[in-house]
C-alpha positions in Angstrom: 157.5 17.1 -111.3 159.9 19.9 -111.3 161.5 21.0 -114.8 162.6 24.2 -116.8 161.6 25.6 -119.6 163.1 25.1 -123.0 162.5 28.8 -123.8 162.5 31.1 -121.3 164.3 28.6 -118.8 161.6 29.3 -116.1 161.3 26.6 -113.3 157.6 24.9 -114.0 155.4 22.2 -111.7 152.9 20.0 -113.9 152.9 16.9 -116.2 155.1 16.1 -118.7 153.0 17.8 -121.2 152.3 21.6 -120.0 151.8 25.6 -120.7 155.1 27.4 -119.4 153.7 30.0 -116.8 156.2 32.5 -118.1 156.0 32.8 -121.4 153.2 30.8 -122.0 154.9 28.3 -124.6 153.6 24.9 -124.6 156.0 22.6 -124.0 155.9 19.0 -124.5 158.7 16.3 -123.2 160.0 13.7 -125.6 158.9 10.1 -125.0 162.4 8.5 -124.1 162.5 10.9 -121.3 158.7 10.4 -120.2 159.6 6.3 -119.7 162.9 7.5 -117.7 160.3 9.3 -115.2 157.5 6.0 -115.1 160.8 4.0 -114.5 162.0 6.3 -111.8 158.6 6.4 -110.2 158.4 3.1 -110.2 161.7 2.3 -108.8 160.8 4.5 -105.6 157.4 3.2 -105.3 159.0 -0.7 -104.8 161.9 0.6 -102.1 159.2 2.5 -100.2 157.2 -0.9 -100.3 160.3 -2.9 -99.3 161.3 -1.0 -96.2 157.9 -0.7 -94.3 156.4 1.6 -92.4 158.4 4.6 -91.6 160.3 4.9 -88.4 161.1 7.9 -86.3 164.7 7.4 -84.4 165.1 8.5 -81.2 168.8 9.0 -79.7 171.0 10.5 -77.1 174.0 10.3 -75.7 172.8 7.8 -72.9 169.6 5.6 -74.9 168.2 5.1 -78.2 165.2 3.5 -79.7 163.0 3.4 -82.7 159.0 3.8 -83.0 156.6 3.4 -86.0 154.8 6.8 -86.8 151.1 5.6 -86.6 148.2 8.4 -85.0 148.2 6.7 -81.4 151.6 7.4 -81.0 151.2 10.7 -81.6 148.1 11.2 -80.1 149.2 9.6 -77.2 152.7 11.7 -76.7 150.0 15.3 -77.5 147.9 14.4 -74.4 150.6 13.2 -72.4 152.2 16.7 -73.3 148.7 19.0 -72.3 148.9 16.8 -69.0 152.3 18.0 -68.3 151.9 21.5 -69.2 148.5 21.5 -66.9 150.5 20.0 -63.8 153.0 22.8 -64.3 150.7 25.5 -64.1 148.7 24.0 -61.7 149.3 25.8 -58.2 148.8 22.5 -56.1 151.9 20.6 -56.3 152.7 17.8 -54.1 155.9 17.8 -51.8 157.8 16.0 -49.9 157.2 16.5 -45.9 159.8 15.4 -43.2 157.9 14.4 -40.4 160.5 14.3 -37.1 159.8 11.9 -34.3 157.4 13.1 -31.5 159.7 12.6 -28.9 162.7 14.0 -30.8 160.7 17.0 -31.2 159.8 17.6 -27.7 163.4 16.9 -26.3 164.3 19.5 -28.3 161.7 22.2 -27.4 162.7 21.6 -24.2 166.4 21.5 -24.7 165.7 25.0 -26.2 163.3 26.5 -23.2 166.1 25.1 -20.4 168.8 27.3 -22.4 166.5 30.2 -22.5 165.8 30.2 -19.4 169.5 30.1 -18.5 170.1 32.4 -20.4 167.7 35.0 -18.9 168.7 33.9 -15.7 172.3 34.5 -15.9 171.5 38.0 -17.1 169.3 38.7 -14.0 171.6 36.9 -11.6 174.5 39.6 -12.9 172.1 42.7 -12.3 171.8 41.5 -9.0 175.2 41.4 -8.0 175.6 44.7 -9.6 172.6 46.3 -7.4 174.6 44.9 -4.6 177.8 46.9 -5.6 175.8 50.0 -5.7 173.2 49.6 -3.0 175.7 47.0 -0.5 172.9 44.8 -0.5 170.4 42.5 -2.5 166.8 43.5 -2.8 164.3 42.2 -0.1 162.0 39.1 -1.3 158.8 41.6 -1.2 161.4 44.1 -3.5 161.8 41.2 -5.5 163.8 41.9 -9.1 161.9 44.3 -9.9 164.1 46.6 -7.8 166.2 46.1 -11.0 163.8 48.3 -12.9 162.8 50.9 -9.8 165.1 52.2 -7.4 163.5 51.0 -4.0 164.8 54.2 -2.1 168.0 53.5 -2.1 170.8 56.7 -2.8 173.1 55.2 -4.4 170.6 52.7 -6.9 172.3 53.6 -10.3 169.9 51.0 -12.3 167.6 50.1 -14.6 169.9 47.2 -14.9 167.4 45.5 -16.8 165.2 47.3 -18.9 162.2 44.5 -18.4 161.6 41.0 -16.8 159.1 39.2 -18.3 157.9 35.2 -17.2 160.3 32.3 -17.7 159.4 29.9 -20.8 157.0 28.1 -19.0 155.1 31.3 -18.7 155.9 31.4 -14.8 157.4 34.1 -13.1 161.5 33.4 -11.6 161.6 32.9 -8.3 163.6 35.3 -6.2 164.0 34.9 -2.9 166.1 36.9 0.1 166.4 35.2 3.6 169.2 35.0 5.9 171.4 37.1 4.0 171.3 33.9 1.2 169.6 35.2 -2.4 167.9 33.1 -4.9 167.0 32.9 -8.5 165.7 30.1 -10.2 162.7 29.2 -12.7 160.5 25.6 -11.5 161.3 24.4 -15.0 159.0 22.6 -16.9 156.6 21.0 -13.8 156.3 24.7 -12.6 157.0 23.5 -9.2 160.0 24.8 -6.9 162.8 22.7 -5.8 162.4 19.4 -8.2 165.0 17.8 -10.2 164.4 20.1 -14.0 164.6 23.7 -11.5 166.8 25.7 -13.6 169.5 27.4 -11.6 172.0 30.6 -12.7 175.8 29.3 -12.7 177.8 31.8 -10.2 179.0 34.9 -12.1 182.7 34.3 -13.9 185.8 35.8 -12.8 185.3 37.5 -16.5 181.7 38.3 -15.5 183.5 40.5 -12.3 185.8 41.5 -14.4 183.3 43.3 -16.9 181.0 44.8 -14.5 183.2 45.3 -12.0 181.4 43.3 -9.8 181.9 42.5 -6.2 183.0 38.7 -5.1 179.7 37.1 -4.9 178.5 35.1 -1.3 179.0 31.8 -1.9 176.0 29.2 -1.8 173.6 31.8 -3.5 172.1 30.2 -5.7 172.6 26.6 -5.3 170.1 25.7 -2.7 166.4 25.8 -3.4 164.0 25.5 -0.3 
């Protein structure tokens, strides 16, 4: 109980009878007011009785609920807390994994290989047509397209007009081939094997394309017929 001294008007803690602290005066409270206190005591005693065990409220804008304060619930909300923090920490976290269909996945490798390889072909099928406006002729099938690199012997060769060839996606050299005055380029595609249905063929070079490199008129049938 809380009260001040009569004398020195010092703020005391202690029973109704008591030494002030400050000025060390004892002090001792008149009987009226020490039944007043037992009353008041009393009074709070029977309303803490009346309403139960104490409740914490919980609330938000969305729920709200109440819970008894016992141990366990404490307890329980202290591990469930350590748990949490430990999984946090923790470096091994599950996540989700997409897993794509099999067959989606190969269609689309593939899809991406034929462009490539389209891609690389067109390049090489336009550095052949301009080795032909230099030199007046494509390279031999034993020159093959390496004559794009290294100048065969010919004077007016103004290449490399490719700086490198490498193997078509499929790891398989493109095929080039020179015979009655007809050229080819292709890749075998993805059975590796010359004139089947997934051979991947260069589209003729644009009016653009002769435009750009100032290219002569290409022979027609070049490219479009695969022995």
């Amino acid at each position: 109980m809380k009260f001040r001294c009569p004398y020195c008007k010092h703020v005391i803690e202690g029973d109704l009878t008591t030494i002030c602290s400050q000025c060390k005066k004892a002090i001792k409270v008149p009987g009226h007011l020490k039944e007043s206190v037992e009353k008041l005591k009393e009074e709070q005693a029977r309303e803490r009785i009346a309403a139960g065990p104490r409740k914490i409220i919980f609330s938000s804008n969305h729920f709200s609920f109440t819970s008894p304060v016992i141990p366990i619930a404490f307890m329980t909300l202290l591990v469930g807390g350590i748990l949490i923090s430990k999984y946090n920490k923790s470096p091994y976290k599950y996540s989700s994994i997409e897993f794509n269909d099999l067959s989606t996945t190969m269609e689309k490798a593939a899809n991406t290989s034929m462009e490539m390889a389209k891609k690389e072909l067109r390049i090489l099928r336009i550095a052949l047509e301009m080795f032909r406006r230099d030199c007046g002729r494509y390279p031999s099938t034993t020159e093959g397209i390496i004559a794009l690199i290294n100048n065969p012997g010919e004077l007016t060769w103004k290449g490399p007009y490719v700086t490198f060839t490498r193997p078509d996606p499929w790891k398989r050299p493109y095929q080039y081939i020179f015979t009655n005055n007809v050229m080819r380029i292709f890749s075998g595609g993805p059975d590796e094997t010359p004139g089947t249905a997934d051979d991947v063929i260069p589209a003729e070079p644009t009016q653009q394309d002769i435009a750009d490199y100032n290219l002569p008129v290409p022979a027609t049938n070049t490219t479009t017929t695969i022995p």
